[in-house]
C-alpha positions as CSV (number, residue, x, y, z in Angstrom):
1,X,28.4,26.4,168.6
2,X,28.6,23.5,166.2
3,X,28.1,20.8,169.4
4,X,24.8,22.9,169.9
5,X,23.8,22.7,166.4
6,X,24.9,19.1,166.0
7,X,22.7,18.4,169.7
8,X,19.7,20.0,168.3
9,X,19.6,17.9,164.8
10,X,20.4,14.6,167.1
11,X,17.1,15.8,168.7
12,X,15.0,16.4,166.0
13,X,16.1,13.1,164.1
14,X,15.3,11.5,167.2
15,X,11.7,13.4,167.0
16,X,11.5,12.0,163.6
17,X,12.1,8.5,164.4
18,X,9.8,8.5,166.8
19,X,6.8,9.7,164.5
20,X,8.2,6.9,162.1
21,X,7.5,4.6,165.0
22,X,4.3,6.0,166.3
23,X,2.6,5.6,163.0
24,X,3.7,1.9,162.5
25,X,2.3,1.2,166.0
26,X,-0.8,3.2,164.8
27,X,-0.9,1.0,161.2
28,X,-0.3,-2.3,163.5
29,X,-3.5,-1.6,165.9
30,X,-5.1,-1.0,162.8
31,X,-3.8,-4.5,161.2
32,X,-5.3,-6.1,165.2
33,X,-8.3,-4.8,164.7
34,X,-8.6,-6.0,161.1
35,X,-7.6,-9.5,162.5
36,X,-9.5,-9.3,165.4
37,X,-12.7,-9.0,162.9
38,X,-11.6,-11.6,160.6
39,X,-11.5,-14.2,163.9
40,X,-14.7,-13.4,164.7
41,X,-16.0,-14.1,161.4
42,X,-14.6,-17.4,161.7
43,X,-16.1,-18.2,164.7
44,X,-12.5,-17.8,166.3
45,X,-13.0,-16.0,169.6
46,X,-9.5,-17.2,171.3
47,X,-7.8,-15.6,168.1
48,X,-10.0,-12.5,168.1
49,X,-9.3,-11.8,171.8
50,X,-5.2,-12.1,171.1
51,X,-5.4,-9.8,168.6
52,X,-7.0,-6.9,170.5
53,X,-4.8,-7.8,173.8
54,X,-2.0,-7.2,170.6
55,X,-3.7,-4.0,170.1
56,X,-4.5,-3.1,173.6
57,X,-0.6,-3.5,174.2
58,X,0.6,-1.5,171.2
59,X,-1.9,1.7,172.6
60,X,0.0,1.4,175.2
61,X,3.2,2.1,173.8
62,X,1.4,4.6,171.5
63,X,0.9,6.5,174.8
64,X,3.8,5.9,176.2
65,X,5.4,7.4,172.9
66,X,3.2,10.4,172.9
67,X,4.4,11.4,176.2
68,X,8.2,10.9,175.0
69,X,7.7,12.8,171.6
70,X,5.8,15.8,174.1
71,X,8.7,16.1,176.2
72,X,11.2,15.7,173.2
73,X,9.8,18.3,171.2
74,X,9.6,20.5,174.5
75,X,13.6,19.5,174.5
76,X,14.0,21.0,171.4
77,X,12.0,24.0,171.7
78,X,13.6,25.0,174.8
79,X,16.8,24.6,173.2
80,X,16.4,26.6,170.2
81,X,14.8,29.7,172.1
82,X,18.0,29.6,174.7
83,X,20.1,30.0,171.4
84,X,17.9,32.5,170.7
85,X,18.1,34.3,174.3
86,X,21.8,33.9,174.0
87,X,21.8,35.8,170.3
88,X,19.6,38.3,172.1
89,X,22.4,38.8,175.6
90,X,25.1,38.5,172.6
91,X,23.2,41.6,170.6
92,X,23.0,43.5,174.0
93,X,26.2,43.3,175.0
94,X,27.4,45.0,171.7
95,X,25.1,47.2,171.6
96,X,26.2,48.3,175.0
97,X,30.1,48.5,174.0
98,X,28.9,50.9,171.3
99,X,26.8,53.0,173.4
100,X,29.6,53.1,176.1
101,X,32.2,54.0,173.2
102,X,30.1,57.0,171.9
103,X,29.6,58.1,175.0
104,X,33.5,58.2,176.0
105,X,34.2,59.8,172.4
106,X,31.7,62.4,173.1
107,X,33.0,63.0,177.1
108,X,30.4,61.8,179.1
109,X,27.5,64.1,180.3
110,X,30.3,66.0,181.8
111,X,31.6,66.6,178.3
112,X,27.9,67.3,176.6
113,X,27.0,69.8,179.9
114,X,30.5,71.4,179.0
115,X,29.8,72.0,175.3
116,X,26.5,73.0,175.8
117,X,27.5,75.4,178.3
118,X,30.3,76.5,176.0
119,X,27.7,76.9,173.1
120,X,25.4,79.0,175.3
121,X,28.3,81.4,176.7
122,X,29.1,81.6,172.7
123,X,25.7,82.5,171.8
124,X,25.3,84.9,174.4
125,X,28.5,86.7,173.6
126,X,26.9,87.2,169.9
127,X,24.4,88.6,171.0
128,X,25.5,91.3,173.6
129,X,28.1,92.4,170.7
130,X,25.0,92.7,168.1
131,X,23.4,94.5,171.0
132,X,26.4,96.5,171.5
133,X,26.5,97.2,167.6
134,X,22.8,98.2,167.0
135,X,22.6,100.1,169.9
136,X,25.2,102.5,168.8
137,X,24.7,103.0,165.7
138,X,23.1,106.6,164.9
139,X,20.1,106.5,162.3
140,X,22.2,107.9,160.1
141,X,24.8,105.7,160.6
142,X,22.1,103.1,160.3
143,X,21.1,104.5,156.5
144,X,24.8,104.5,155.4
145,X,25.0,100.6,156.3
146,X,21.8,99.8,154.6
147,X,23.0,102.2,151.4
148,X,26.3,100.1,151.4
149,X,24.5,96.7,151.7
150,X,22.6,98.2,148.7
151,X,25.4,99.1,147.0
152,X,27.6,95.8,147.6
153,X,24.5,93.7,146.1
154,X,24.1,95.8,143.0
155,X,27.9,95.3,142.5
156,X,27.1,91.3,143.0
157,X,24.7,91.4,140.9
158,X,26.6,93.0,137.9
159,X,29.1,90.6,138.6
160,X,26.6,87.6,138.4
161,X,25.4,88.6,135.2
162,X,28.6,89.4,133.1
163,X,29.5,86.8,130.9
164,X,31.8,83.6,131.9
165,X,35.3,83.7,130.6
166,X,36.3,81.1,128.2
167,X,38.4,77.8,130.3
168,X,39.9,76.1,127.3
169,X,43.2,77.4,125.4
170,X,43.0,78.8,122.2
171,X,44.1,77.1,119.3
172,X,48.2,77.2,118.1
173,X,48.6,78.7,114.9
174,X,50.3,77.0,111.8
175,X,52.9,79.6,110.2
176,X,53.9,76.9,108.0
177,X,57.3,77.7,107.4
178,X,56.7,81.9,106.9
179,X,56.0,83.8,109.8
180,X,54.9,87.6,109.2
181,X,56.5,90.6,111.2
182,X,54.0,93.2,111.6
183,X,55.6,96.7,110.8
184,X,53.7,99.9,112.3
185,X,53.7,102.8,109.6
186,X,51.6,105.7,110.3
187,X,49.3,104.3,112.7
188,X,48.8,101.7,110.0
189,X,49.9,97.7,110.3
190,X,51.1,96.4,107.6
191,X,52.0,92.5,107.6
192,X,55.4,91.4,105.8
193,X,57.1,88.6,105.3
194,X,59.6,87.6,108.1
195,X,63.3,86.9,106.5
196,X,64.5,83.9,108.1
197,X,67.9,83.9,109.9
């Protein structure tokens, strides 16, 4: 990957060079034509025609560097979009190992047909037994399930709405140094002194 990279800045410092060099030949059939007038002004026609044969010659070369810089940057751009296509082929091919990955982990369509099939036989089999179930039931066996579903939320609901036991311990108690005995006299207590041992 590098030698590509490295290939494609080569290129486009060659590009740059040659705009570097395009617009000196552009400033120097300027400069001609500057010295072509002056000549002319001076009554210098010999001069005056060397310098646009000058210019003349560097248009030429301006051309001739157009075409290269065309074809160069052409170069360049075809280069870039084949790393691009490659990136692309790179992304597909992953994204193909992932798909063929799931789809091994998941059976095939063998295995999803399977499971589905398995599902459907499930579902069915729920709902012959409800079937079963409702259809032989008696009404008044029907009225004593509703009265215990009645009777199971109201017991729910008493639950819900008694009040939440404490979580945290309760709090040691200091004796400092006396601990009291608790004596039951006549239904009374009556707290005394412990005697220590």
């Amino acid at each position: 990957m590098y030698g590509v990279i490295r290939a494609i800045l080569d290129l486009k410092i060659q590009r740059d060079k040659l705009r570097q060099y395009r617009k000196r030949i552009t400033d120097l059939t300027d400069r001609e034509t500057e010295i072509a007038k002056e000549c002319l002004a001076r009554d210098d026609r010999k001069r005056a025609l060397l310098a646009l044969r000058r210019k003349k010659y560097q248009e030429s070369l301006l051309i001739k560097s157009e075409k290269e810089l065309d074809q160069l940057e052409q170069l360049i751009n075809q280069v870039e979009f084949s790393l691009v296509q490659k990136d692309v082929l790179f992304g597909l091919q992953q994204g193909t190992q992932v798909l063929q990955a799931i789809n091994k982990e998941m059976g095939g369509i063998e295995g999803v047909e399977k499971l589905m099939g398995e599902t459907e036989e499930a579902r069915a089999y729920q709902e012959e037994i409800s079937q079963m179930l409702s259809g032989n039931l008696s009404n008044q066996d029907e009225d004593e399930v509703e009265d215990e579903l009645a009777a199971l939320q109201r017991e729910t609901q008493r639950l819900q709405n008694l009040p939440h036991a404490p979580k945290s311990k309760l709090p040691e108690r200091s004796n400092e140094g006396e601990s009291q005995e608790i004596q039951y006299q006549g239904g009374k207590a009556k707290a005394q002194p412990a005697i220590p041992a």
